[in-house]
C-alpha positions in Angstrom: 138.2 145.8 128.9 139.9 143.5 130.9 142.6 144.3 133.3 145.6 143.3 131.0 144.2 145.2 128.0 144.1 148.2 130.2 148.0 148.1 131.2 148.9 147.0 128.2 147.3 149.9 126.4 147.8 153.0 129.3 150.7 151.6 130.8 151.7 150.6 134.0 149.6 152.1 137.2 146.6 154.0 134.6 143.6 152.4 134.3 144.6 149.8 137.3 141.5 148.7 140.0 141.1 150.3 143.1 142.3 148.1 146.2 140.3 148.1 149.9 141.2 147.0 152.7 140.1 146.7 156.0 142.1 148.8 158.3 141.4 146.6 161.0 142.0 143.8 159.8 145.3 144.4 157.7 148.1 146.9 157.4 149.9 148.1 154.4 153.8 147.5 154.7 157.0 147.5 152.1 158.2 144.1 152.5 162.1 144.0 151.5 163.7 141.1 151.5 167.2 140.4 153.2 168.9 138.5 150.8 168.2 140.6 147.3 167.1 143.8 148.6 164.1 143.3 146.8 161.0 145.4 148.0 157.3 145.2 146.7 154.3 146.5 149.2 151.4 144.8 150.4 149.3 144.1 153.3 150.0 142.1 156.4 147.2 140.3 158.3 147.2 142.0 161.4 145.9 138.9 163.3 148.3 135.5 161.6 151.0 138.2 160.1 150.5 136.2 156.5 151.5 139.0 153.9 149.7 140.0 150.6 151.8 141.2 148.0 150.1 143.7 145.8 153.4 144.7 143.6 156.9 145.2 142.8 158.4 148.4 143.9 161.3 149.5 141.7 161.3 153.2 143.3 159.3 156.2 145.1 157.4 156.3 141.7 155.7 152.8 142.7 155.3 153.3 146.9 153.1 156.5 145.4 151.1 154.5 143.2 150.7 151.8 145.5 149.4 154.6 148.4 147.1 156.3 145.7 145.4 152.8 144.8 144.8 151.8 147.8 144.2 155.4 149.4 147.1 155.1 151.7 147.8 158.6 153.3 151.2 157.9 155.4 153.9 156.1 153.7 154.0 151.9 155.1 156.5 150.8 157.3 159.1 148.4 155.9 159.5 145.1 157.1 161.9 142.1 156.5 
């Protein structure tokens, strides 16, 4: 089933791919913007700083999917 199908189907944040990363390499943040207040969370390049957005977060509901996906323990710092 492809990965639409499967949120389509189950919903948002059931049935969704695992996400690695290297720890190393990048860090998971909350990237809010300054103008909108917008936030989604991602991963920042530890080495250029070029940030990954993974996905929109609309409240504490989405920062603990995003942790549980990616097997986050501690909650990301926000950045602007």
């Amino acid at each position: 089933m492809a990965f639409w199908e499967r949120i389509l189907k189950n919903g948002p944040g059931h049935g969704a791919e695992q996400y690695t990363y290297d720890p190393q390499k990048e860090e998971p943040v909350m990237m809010k913007s300054i103008c909108t207040g917008e936030t989604s969370a991602g991963f920042r390049d530890r080495d250029s700083g070029h940030y990954k957005e993974m996905m929109l977060v609309r409240g504490e509901e989405d920062v603990q999917l995003f942790m549980r996906r990616c097997g986050i323990k501690e909650r990301p710092r926000t950045v602007y």
